[in-house]
C-alpha positions in Angstrom: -5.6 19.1 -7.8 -9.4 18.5 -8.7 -11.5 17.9 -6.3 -9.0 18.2 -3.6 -10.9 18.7 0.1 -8.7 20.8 2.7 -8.4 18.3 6.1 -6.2 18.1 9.2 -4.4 15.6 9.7 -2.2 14.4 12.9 1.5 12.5 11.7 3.9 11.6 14.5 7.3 13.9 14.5 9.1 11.3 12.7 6.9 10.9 9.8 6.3 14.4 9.9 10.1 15.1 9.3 10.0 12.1 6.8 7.4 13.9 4.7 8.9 17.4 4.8 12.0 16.6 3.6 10.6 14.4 0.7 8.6 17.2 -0.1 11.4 19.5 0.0 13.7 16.8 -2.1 10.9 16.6 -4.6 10.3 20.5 -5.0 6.6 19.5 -4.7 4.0 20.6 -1.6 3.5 18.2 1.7 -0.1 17.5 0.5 1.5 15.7 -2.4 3.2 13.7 -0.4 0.9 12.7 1.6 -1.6 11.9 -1.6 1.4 10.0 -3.3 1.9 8.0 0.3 -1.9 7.2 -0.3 -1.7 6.4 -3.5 1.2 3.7 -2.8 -1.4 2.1 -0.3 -4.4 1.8 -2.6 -2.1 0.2 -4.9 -0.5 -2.2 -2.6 -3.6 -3.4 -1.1 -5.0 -3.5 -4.7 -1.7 -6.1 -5.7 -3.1 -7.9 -2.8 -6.2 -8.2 -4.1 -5.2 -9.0 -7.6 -2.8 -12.2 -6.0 -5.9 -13.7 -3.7 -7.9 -13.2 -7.6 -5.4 -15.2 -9.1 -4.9 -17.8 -7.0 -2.0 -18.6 -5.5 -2.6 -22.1 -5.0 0.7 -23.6 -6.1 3.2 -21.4 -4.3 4.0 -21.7 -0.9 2.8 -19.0 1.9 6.5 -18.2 2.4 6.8 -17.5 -1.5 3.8 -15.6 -1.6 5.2 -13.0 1.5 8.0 -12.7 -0.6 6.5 -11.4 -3.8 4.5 -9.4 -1.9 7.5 -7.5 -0.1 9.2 -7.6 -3.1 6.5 -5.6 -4.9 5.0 -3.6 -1.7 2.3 -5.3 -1.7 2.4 -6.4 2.7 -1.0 -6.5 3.5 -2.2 -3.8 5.7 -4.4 -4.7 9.4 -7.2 -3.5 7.3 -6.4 -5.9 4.3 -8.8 -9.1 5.0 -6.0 -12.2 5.2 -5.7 -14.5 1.9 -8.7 -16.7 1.4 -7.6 -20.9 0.8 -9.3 -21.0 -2.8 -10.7 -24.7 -3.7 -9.2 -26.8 -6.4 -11.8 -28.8 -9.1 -12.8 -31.6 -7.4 
């Protein structure tokens, strides 16, 4: 893994199981796990990012949530909400 920096982190006993067994089911280390768990969030929060960029002006708030858990892409606490973008006019 380049630049790969060694850290501690703390998981709860139920993640902590989660992620062992993955890593056992996927023959790969828990490190990857936990980058590929990171990786999913980047790319969630990015989805959410790209939806607010497109607009999402015509679709209700309801369908929105739903493409959004369809996809993934539920906004995180640290994900600012949806800005209300303004028609012409």
């Amino acid at each position: 893994m380049a630049n790969a920096e060694k850290i501690s982190v703390s998981l709860n006993r139920d993640d902590l199981t989660w992620a062992r067994r993955r890593a056992k089911l996927k023959r790969t280390s828990l490190s990857a796990v936990v980058g590929e768990a990171l990786l999913r969030q980047r790319q969630a929060e990015a989805g959410v990012r790209l939806l607010d960029e497109l607009g999402t002006d015509d679709i209700t708030q309801a369908d929105l949530d739903a493409i959004r858990t369809e996809l993934g892409w539920a906004p995180s606490p640290s994900v600012p909400p949806r800005r209300k973008r303004r028609g012409p006019g």
